[in-house]
N, C-alpha and C positions, 0 to 999 in steps of 0.2 A: 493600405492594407488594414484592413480591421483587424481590432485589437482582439486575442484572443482571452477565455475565462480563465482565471484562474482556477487549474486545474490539482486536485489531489491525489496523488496513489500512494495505494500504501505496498511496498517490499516485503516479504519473508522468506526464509532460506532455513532449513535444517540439515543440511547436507555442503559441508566445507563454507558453511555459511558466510564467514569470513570474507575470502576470497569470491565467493559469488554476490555476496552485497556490493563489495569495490567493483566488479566486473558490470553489475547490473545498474549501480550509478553512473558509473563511462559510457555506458551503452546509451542511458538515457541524457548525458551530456550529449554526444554526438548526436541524436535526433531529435533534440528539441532544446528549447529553452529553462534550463532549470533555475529556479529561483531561491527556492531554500530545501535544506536537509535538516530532517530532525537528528537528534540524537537518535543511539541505536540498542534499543532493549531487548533482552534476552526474555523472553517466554515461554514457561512449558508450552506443550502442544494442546491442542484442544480436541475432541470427540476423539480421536485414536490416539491413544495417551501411549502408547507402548514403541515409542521412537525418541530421537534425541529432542532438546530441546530448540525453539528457533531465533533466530534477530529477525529483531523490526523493526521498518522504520517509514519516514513518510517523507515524501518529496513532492514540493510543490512546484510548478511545472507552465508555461504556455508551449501549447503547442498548435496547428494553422490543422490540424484535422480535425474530424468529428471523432463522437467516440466511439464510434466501432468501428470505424478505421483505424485509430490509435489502439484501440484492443487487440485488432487482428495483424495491422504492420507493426506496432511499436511492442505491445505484449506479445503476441503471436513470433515476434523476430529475436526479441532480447530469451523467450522459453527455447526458445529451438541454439541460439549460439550461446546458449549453458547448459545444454541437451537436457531439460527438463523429459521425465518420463513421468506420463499420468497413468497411475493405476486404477484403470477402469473398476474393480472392486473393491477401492480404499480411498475416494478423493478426497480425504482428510490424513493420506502420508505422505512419507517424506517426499520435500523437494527441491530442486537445486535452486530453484525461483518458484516466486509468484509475483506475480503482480495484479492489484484490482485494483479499479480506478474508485476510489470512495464519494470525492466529493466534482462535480462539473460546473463554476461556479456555481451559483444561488440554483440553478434548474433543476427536474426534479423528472426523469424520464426512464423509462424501460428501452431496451436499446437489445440488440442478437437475436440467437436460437431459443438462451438461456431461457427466459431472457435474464441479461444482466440490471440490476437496478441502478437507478443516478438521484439521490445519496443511497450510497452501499449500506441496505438494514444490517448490518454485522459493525458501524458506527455505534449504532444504541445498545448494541450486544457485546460486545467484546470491549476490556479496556487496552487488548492490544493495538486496537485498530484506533479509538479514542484520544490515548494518549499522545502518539506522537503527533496526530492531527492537532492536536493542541494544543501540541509544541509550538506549532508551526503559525498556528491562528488561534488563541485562545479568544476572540471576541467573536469568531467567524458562527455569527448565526444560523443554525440547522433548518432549510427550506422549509425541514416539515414539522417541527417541534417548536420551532423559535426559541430554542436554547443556546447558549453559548457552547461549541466544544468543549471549553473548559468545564463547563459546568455538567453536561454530559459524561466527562471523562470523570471528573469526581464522582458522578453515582455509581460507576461501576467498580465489581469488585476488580481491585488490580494486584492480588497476592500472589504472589510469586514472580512478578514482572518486576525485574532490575533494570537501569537504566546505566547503559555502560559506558565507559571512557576511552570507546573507540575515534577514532578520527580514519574515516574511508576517504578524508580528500587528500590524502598523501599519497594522490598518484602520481 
């Protein structure tokens, strides 16, 4: 069986966050193969600023689908059994889950309806999405910038993001 890429997503929850990170890392234990968990930081919210704040964090991952397969079974399955509700007039509030796949090894592709990107341009934009990836890979070279994560995640502003002293593997 061929070996699958090294895959990254990155988690966020605003809503019993907690409890829905531990859920949503179990979920992705049982369908796939996870490799590593970053630590888990608290981030205000971004463009709708008037909700609680979120945890995030990034998990690195093989798994034997493609990615829009793993979008629609694996994200598609972990949003529906944490009954994620998308507010058609606010896709920047609250939510029980999220999940976006940031990084598909080194590959660099448009994939869905969305479409979705593969590397996620909210990598270069956000140090929420940044820094736990760079938890996880700080030498791991950016397809398109030929950056290091870490060095990506150091250009961005990262105020207000705490990096907490949860442990979600004590399940």
């Amino acid at each position: 069986m061929k070996q699958s890429p090294d895959v990254y997503v990155l988690l966020g929850s605003n809503i019993d966050p907690y409890e829905n990170m531990k859920r949503a890392l179990a979920y992705l234990r049982a369908h796939c193969e996870v490799l590593a968990v970053s630590s888990v930081y608290r981030t205000p919210p971004q463009e709708f600023l008037d909700q609680d704040d979120f945890l995030n964090m990034a998990v690195k991952l093989h798994t034997q689908l493609d990615a829009m397969s793993f979008k629609t079974k694996i994200g598609g399955g972990l949003e529906k059994a944490l009954n994620r509700v998308r507010d058609p007039n606010n896709r920047a509030g609250p939510r029980t889950i999220d999940l976006d796949i940031s990084l598909w090894g080194d590959a660099v592709f448009e994939y869905g309806h969305k479409p979705w990107r593969v590397p996620d341009k909210d990598i270069l934009r956000f140090a929420y999405v940044a820094i736990p990836l760079a938890e996880l890979a700080p030498d791991f070279i950016h397809p398109e910038t030929g950056q290091t994560l870490s060095q990506i995640a150091a250009s961005l502003d990262a105020s207000g993001i705490e990096k907490l002293a949860l442990d979600l593997n004590d399940m």
